[in-house]
C-alpha positions in Angstrom: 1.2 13.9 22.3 3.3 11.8 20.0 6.7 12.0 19.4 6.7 15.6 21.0 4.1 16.7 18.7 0.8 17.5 19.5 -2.4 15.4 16.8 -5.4 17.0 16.7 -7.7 15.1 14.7 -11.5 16.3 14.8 -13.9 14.5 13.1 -17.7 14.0 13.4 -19.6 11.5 11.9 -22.7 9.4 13.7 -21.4 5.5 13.2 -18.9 5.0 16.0 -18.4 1.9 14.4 -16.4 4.0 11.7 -15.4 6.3 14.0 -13.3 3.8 16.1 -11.9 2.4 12.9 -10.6 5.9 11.3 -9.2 6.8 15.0 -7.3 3.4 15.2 -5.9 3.8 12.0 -4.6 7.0 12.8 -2.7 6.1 15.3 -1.0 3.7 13.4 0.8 5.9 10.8 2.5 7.8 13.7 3.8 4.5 14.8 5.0 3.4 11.5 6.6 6.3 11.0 8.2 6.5 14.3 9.5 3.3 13.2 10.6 4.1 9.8 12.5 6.9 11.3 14.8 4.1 12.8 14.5 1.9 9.6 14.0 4.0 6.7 14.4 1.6 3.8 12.3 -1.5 5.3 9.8 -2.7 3.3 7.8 -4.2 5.2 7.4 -1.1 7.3 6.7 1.1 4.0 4.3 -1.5 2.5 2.1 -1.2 5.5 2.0 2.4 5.5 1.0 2.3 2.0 -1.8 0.3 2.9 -2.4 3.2 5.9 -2.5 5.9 3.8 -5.0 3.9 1.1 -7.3 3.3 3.4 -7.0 7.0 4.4 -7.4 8.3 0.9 -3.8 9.7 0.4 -3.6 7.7 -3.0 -0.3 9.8 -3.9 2.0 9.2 -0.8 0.7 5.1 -1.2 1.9 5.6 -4.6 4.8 6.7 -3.8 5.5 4.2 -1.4 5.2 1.6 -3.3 6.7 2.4 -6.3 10.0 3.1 -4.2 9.8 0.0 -2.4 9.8 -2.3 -6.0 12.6 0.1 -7.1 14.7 -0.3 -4.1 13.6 -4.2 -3.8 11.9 -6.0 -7.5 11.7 -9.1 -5.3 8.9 -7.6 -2.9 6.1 -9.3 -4.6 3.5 -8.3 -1.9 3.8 -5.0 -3.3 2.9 -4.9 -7.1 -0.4 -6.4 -7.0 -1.5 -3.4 -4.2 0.6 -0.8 -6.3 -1.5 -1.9 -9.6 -5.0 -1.9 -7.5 -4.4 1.2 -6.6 -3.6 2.0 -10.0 -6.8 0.7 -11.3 -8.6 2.7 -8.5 -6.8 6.1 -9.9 -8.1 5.0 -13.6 -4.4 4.5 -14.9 -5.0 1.2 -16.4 -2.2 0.8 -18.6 0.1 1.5 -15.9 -1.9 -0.7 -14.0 -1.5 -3.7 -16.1 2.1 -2.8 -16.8 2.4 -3.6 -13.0 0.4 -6.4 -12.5 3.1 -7.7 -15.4 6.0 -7.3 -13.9 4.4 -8.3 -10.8 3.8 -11.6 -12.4 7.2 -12.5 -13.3 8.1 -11.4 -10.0 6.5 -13.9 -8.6 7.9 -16.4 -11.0 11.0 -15.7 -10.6 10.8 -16.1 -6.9 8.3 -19.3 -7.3 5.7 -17.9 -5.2 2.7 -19.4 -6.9 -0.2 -17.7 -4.3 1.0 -14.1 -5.6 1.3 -15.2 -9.1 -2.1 -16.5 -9.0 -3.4 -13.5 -7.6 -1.8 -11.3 -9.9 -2.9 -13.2 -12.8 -6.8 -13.4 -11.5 -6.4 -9.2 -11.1 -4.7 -8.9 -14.6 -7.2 -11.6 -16.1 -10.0 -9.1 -14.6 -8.7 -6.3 -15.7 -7.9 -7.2 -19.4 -10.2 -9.5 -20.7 
């Protein structure tokens, strides 16, 4: 039981390997929601459920997330280069590079040279 609810989660496959990974991660989005619930509008909190839910396949909720998080906060440069992957990954290129743009001067703008140089290796990828 969490948070009063009852989770069911059934799921057979024959590699516990996976198995132990999927069951791990689903425990985790309970507990960052739990936590969002008491700090709805941190980012760092939303970014890594983003990251849950990729993982998980629920490609519209990560989406979501992170669009709302560089709306709420341009300066969270973590976010744009995941945000423009998973662009990529839903075949929305021009979106995609639209991101990894604005992602870039992002990073400028707060002089954080790793992320820009990420960014810029994904969007050189990507374009060219």
């Amino acid at each position: 039981m969490v948070n009063g609810q009852y989770r069911i989660v059934v799921l057979t496959i024959h590699h516990s390997q996976f198995t132990d990974h999927y069951l791990y991660i689903m425990d985790k989005i309970p507990r960052i929601l739990a936590f969002l619930e008491q700090q709805p509008k941190d980012n760092f909190l939303r970014h890594a459920l983003a990251l849950e839910y990729v993982k998980i396949g629920k490609l519209v909720e990560a989406r979501e997330l992170f669009e709302a998080i560089l709306s709420d906060s341009p300066d969270y440069v973590g976010s744009y280069y995941h945000l423009a992957k998973l662009l990529e990954q839903l075949q929305q290129t021009d979106l995609a590079i639209q991101w990894y743009e604005k992602g870039m001067e992002a990073a400028k703008a707060a002089g954080d040279n790793h992320s820009l140089n990420e960014l810029r290796a994904a969007y050189e990828d990507l374009v060219y």
